[in-house]
N, C-alpha and C positions, 0 to 999 in steps of 0.2 A: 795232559789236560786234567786239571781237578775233577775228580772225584763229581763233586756237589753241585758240578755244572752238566750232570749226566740223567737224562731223562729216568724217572723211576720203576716205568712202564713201558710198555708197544699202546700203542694210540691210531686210531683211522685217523690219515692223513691225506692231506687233497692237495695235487701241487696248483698254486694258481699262478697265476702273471707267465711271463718267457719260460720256455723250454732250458734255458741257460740263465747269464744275470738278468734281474728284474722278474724274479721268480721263488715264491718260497714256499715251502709245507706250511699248510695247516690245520689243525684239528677239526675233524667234520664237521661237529656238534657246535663248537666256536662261531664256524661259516654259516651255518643255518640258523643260529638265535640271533646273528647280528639282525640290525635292519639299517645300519650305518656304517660306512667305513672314513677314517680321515686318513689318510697317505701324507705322512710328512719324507719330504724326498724326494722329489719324482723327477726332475731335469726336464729329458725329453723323452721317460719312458713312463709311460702309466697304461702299459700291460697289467698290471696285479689291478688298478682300478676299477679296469675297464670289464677282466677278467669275472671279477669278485660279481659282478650283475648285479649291486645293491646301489642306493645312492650313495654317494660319497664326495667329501670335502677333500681337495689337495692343493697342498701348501709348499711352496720350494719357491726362492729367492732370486734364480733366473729365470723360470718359465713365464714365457710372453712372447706375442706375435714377433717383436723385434728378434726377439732370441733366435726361436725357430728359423725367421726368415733367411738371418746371419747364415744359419746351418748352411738354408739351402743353397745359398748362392756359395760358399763353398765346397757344396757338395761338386760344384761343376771343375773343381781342381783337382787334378789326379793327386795331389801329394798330401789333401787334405781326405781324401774316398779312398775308402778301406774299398771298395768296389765301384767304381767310375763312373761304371754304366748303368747301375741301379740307384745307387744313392740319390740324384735328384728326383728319381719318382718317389721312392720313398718318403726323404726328405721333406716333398709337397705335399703328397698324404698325409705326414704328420701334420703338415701345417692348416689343412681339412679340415683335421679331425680336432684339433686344438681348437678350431674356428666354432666348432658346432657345441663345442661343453665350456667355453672358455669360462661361464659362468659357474663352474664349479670349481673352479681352480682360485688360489690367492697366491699373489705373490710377494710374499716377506721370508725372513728369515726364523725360523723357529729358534727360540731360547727361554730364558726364564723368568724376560720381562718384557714389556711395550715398549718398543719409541718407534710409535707410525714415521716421524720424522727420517730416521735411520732406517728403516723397514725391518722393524723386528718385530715378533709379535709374539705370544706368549698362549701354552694350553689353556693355561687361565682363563684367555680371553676366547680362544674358541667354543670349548666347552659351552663358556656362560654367555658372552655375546652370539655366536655365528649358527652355534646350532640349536634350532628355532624349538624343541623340545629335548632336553638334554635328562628329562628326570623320564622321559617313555624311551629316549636313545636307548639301543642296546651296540654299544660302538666298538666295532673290528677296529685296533690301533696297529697302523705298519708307521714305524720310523727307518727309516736310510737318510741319516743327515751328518755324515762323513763327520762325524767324532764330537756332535755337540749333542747327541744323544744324553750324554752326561750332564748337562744344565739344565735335563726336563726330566732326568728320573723321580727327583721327588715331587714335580707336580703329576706324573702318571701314578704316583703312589695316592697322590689326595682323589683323584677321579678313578681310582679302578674299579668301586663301583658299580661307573659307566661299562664295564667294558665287557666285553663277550668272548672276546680273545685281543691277543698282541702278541706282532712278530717285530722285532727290532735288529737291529744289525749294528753290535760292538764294534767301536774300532779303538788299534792299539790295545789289545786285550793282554801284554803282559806289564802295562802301566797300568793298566784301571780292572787285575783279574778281583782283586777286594770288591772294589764298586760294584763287580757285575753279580760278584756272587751274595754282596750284601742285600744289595737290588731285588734277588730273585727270591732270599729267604724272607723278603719283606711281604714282595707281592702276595695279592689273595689269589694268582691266580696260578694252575701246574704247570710248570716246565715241559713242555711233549713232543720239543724236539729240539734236535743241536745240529747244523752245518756249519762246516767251514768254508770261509770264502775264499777259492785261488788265488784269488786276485789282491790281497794281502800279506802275501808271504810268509813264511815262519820266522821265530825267534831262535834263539841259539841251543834252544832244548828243541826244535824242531817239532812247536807249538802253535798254532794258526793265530795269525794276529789279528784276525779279523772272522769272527761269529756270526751267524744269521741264528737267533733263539726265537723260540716260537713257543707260545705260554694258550691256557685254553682255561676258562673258567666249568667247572665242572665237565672234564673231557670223560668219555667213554672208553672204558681199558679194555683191549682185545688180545692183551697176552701181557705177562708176567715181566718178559725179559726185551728190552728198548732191542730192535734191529736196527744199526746203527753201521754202515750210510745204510737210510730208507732206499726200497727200490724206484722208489721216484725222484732222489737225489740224484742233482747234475751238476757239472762241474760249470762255474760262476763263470768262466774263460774257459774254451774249448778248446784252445792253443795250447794249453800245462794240463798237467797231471790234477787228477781231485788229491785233495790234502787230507791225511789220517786223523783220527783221534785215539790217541791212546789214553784212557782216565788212567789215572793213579790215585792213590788212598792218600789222604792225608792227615 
């Protein structure tokens, strides 16, 4: 792993969302100045949202009662329930809890432009249309948007700003390792943490193909040298093994 993708510091870190996937470090200092979070990503997990105790916008291209319901009703087939017997309570409760905030959720597709049409919709437009004070926002940014992260880095560049912290999650990271690390020497804000995601797999240098980066604007350093995995890092899939990082110099 590069070198320049390696935190520069140890950072107070706070795990929020799932114990496993849908869970990421974040900088203390970061979590406490926000007063907004937007969630681009969410499916049918928004643990990190719900976790986070702040208001927050979330955005993901399937989430909607239909979706959900779909779930439920094949939760009740053994060969689609990872657990048979639980899964439609569960399943239902999401569908609850979906019912009681749906108002904070949008569903389009994030990228780096509008067409309501097609259901795409653009930071652009959140920023300036959706969130009702964007120059008092102090905005928590999590992306999980399965490799189009990359169409909206340089609009997170024109609003950072806005932001308090960002955690995003690379995918294909030995096609786009330029991008990430251009990305990261752009932003204003510190790099203060690196995992790997399991559930990604390695490249042929036995490189994680998939990053969860966690960035904090004005983070608070509590030691010299990054402890790397954090003792709050967990493995993304509990089934495999957590994935290494080796930095090298380059």
């Amino acid at each position: 792993m590069d070198i320049r993708l390696k935190p520069k510091h140890q950072y107070e870190l706070l795990r929020i969302g799932n114990k496993n996937d849908g869970g990421y470090l974040v900088e203390r200092s970061s979590f406490q100045n926000s007063n907004l979070l937007i969630g681009l990503g969410i499916n049918d997990d928004w643990s990190f949202e719900k976790n986070f105790k702040k208001d927050f916008i979330g955005v993901d291209n399937q989430l909607s009662f239909k979706f959900l319901f779909k779930k439920f009703l094949l939760s009740f087939i053994p060969i689609f329930s990872r657990v048979a017997i639980l899964n439609p309570l569960y399943s239902f409760l999401k569908i609850i809890d979906y019912l009681s905030m749906r108002d904070k959720f949008i569903q389009a597709t994030v990228s780096d432009y509008d067409n309501s049409e097609l259901g795409f919709i653009s930071l652009k437009t959140i920023f300036t249309k959706i969130i009702k004070n964007p120059i008092k926002s102090k905005v928590f940014l999590k992306s999980d948007i399965e490799g189009s992260e990359y169409r909206i880095l340089n609009d997170i560049l024109k609003y950072e700003n806005f932001l308090s912290g960002l955690v995003i999650e690379f995918h294909d990271v030995d096609l786009n390792k330029d991008k990430i690390i251009d990305f990261s020497n752009k932003l204003n804000l510190e790099l203060v943490h690196i995992h790997p995601n399991n559930f990604g797999g390695v490249d042929s240098k036995n490189n994680p193909l998939v990053l969860e980066i966690s960035y904090s604007k004005n983070p608070k350093k509590i030691g010299d040298t990054p402890k790397l995995p954090n003792a709050l890092d967990r493995p993304n899939d509990i089934k495999r093994r957590e994935l290494n990082l080796n930095f090298i110099e380059k």
